[in-house]
C-alpha positions as CSV (number, residue, x, y, z in Angstrom):
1,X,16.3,-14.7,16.6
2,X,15.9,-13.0,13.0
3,X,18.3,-13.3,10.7
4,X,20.2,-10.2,9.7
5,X,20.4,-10.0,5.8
6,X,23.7,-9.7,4.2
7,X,23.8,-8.3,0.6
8,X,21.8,-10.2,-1.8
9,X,20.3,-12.9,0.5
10,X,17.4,-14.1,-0.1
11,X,14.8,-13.2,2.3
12,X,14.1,-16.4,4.7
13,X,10.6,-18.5,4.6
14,X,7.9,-16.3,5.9
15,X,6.7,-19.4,8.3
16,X,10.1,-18.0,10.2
17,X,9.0,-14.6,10.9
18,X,8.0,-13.7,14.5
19,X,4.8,-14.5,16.5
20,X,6.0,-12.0,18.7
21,X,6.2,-9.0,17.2
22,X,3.7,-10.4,15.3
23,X,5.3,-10.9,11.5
24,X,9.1,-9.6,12.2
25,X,11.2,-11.5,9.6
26,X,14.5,-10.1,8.9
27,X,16.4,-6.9,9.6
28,X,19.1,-5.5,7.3
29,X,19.8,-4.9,3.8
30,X,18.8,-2.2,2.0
31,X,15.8,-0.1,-0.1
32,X,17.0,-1.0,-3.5
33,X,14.3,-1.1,-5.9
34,X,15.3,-4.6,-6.5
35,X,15.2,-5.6,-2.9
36,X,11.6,-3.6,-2.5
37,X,10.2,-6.1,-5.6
38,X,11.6,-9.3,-4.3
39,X,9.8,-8.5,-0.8
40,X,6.4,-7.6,-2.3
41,X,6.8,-10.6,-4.5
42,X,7.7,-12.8,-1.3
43,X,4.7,-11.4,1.0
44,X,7.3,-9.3,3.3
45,X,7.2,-5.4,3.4
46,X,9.8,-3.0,4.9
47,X,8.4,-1.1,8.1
48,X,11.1,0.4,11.3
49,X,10.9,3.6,13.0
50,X,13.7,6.1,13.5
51,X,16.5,5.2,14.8
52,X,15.9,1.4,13.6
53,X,17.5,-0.6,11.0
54,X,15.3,-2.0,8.4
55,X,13.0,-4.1,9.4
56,X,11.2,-7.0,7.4
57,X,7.6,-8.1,8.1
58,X,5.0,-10.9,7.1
59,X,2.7,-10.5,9.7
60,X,-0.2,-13.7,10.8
61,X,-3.0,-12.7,9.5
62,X,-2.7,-10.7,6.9
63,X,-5.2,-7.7,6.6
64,X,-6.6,-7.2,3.2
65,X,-9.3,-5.9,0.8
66,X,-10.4,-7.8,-2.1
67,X,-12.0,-5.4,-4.7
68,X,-15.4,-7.0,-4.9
69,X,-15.7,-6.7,-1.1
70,X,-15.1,-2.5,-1.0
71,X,-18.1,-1.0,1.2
72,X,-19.5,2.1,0.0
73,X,-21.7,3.5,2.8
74,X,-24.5,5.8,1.6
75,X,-23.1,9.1,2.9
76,X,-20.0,8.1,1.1
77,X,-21.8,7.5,-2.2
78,X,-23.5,11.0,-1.7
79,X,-19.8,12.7,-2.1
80,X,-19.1,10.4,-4.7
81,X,-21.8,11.4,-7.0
82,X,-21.4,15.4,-6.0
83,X,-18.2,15.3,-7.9
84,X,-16.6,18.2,-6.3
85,X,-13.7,16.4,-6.3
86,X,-10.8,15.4,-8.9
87,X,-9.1,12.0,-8.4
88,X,-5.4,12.2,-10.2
89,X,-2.9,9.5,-10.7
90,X,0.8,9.7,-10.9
91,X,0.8,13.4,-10.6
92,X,2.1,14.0,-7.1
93,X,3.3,11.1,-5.7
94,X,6.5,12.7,-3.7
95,X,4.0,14.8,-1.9
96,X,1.4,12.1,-1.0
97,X,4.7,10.1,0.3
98,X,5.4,13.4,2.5
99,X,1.8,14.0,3.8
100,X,1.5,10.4,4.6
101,X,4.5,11.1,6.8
102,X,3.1,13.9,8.4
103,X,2.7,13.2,12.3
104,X,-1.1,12.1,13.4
105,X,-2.2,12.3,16.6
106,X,-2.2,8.7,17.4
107,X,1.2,7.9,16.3
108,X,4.5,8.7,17.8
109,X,6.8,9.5,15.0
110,X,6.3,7.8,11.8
111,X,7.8,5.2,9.7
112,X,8.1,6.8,6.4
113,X,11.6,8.7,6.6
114,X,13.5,10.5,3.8
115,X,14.8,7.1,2.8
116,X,11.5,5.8,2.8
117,X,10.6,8.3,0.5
118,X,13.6,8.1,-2.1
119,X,13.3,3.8,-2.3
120,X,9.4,4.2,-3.5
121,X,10.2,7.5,-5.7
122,X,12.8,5.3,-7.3
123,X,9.8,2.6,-7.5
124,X,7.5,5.5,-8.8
125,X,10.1,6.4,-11.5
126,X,10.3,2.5,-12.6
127,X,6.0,2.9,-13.2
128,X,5.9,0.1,-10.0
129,X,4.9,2.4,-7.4
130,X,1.6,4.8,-7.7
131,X,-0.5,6.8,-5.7
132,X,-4.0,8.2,-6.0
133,X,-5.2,11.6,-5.3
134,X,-7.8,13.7,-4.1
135,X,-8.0,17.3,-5.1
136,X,-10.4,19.8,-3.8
137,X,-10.3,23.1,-4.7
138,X,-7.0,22.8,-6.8
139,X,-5.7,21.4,-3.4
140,X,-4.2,18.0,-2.5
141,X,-6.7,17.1,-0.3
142,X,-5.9,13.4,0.7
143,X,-4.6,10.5,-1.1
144,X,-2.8,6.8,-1.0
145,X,0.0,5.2,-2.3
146,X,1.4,1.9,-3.1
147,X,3.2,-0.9,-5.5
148,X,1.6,-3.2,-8.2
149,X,2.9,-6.3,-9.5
150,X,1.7,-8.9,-11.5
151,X,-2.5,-8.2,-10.4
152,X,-1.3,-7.4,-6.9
153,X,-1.2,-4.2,-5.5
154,X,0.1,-3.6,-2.1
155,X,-1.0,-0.7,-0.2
156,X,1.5,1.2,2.1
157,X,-0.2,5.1,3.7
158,X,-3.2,6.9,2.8
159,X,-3.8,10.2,4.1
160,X,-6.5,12.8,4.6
161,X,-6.9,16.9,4.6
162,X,-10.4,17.2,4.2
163,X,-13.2,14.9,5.2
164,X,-13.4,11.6,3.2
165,X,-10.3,12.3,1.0
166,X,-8.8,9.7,1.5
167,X,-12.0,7.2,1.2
168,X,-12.4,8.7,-2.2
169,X,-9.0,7.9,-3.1
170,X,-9.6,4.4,-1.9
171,X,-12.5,4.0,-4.2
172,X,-11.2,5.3,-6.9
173,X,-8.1,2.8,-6.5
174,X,-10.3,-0.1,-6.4
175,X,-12.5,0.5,-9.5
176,X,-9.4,1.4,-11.4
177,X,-8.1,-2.2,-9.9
178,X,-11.6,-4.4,-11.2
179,X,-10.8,-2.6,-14.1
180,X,-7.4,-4.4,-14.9
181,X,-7.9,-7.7,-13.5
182,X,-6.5,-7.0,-10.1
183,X,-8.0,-9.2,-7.4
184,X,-6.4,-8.6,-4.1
185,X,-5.0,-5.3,-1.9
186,X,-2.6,-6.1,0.6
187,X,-3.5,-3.8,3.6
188,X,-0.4,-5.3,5.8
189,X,-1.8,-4.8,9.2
190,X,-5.7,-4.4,10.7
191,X,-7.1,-0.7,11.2
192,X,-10.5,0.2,12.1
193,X,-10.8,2.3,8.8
194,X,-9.9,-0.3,6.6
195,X,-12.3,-2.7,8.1
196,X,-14.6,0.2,8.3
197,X,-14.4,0.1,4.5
198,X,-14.8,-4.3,3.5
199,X,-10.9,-4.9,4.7
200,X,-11.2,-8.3,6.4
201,X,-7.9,-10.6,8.2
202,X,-7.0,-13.9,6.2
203,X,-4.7,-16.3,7.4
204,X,-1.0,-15.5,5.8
205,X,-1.2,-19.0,4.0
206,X,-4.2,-18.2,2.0
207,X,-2.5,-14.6,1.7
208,X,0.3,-16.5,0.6
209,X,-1.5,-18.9,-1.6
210,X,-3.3,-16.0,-3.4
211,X,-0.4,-13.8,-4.2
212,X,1.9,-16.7,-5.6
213,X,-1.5,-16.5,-8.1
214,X,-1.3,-12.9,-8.5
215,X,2.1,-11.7,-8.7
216,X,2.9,-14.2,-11.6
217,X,0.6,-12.4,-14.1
218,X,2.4,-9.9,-16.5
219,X,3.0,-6.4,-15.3
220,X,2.8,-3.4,-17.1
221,X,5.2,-0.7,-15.4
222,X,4.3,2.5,-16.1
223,X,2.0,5.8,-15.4
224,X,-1.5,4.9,-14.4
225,X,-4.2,6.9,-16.2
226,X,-7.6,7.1,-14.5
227,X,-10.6,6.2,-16.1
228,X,-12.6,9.1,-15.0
229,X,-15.7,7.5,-16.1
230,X,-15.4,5.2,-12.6
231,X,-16.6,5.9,-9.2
């Protein structure tokens, strides 16, 4: 059994989540912005589809990218150094939320509904929640989006409209990351694509042990500005 959160409850021990669905926790409460900083800080992240409640996870292993670990193949270091690209911060995170959303052929439905969307514009409005943007040809061409704490960053939907959007976006993210100090990206779950790029499975106590590092190093809320410089 999980145990259905009641208002302000702490979330339980995330030894008690499920083997089976691997990593359910909890179920209940709300999207507060509050509620959404406590899980991140906690190693739990909201994820149901429609018709659900809200559902808690802290899956075993844990899927993640450290920074030094990003893999650049050599076609993608072509595009990089063509620069017919811009990469943007902060500047359309609504609509990155809303393509991310967008069905994909391999998913039924998706997990990012319109109160998906309002809890992590609230968190965007807060400077706690950014995304990272790929424009081509003045277009949103592909992008990500996600929440940093302390030197954490916890990555939640990338998306792509033309090929190897989104991988720039990725790049871009983790230089920006080495930059400030940030050592860890939280990729929740395994995907081929995140692999694909240096994303590797660690058990959820060294994921555990690592963020209770991370998360307790000052934050600075706010717009990100990109240092263009970085690639």
């Amino acid at each position: 059994m999980i145990r259905w959160l009641q208002p302000e409850e702490p979330f339980p021990p995330v030894q008690s989540a499920l083997a089976e669905p691997n990593g359910l926790l909890a179920a209940g409460g709300d999207l507060s912005p509050e509620r959404l900083i406590e899980a991140y800080q906690h190693g739990v992240f909201p994820w149901s589809s429609a018709g659900q409640p809200i559902l808690w996870w802290s899956p075993d292993p844990r899927m993640v990218l450290l920074p030094a670990e990003i893999r650049i193949t050599r076609s993608l270091a072509k595009v990089l150094r063509n620069r017919d690209y811009e990469v943007r911060a902060d500047s359309a995170f609504r609509e990155v939320m809303q393509a991310c959303a967008e069905p994909r052929a391999e998913q039924d439905g998706t997990w990012i509904s319109d109160d998906m969307i309002k809890a992590y514009h609230a968190l965007h409005r807060r400077g706690i929640a950014h995304s990272i943007e790929t424009w081509i040809d003045g277009e949103l061409a592909g992008g990500l989006y996600g929440v940093a704490i302390g030197r954490m960053f916890y990555g939640e939907s990338m998306f792509t409209r033309r090929p190897d959007a989104s991988k720039i976006a990725l790049v871009h993210l983790v230089r920006q990351l080495q930059r400030r100090g940030y050592e860890m990206i939280d990729c929740q779950v395994h995907t081929a694509h995140l692999q694909r790029m240096g994303g590797r499975e660690i058990p959820r106590t060294a994921f555990m042990h690592k963020l209770g590092e991370l998360v307790n190093y000052p934050s600075n809320p706010g717009a990100w500005v990109l240092d263009n410089d970085l690639a």
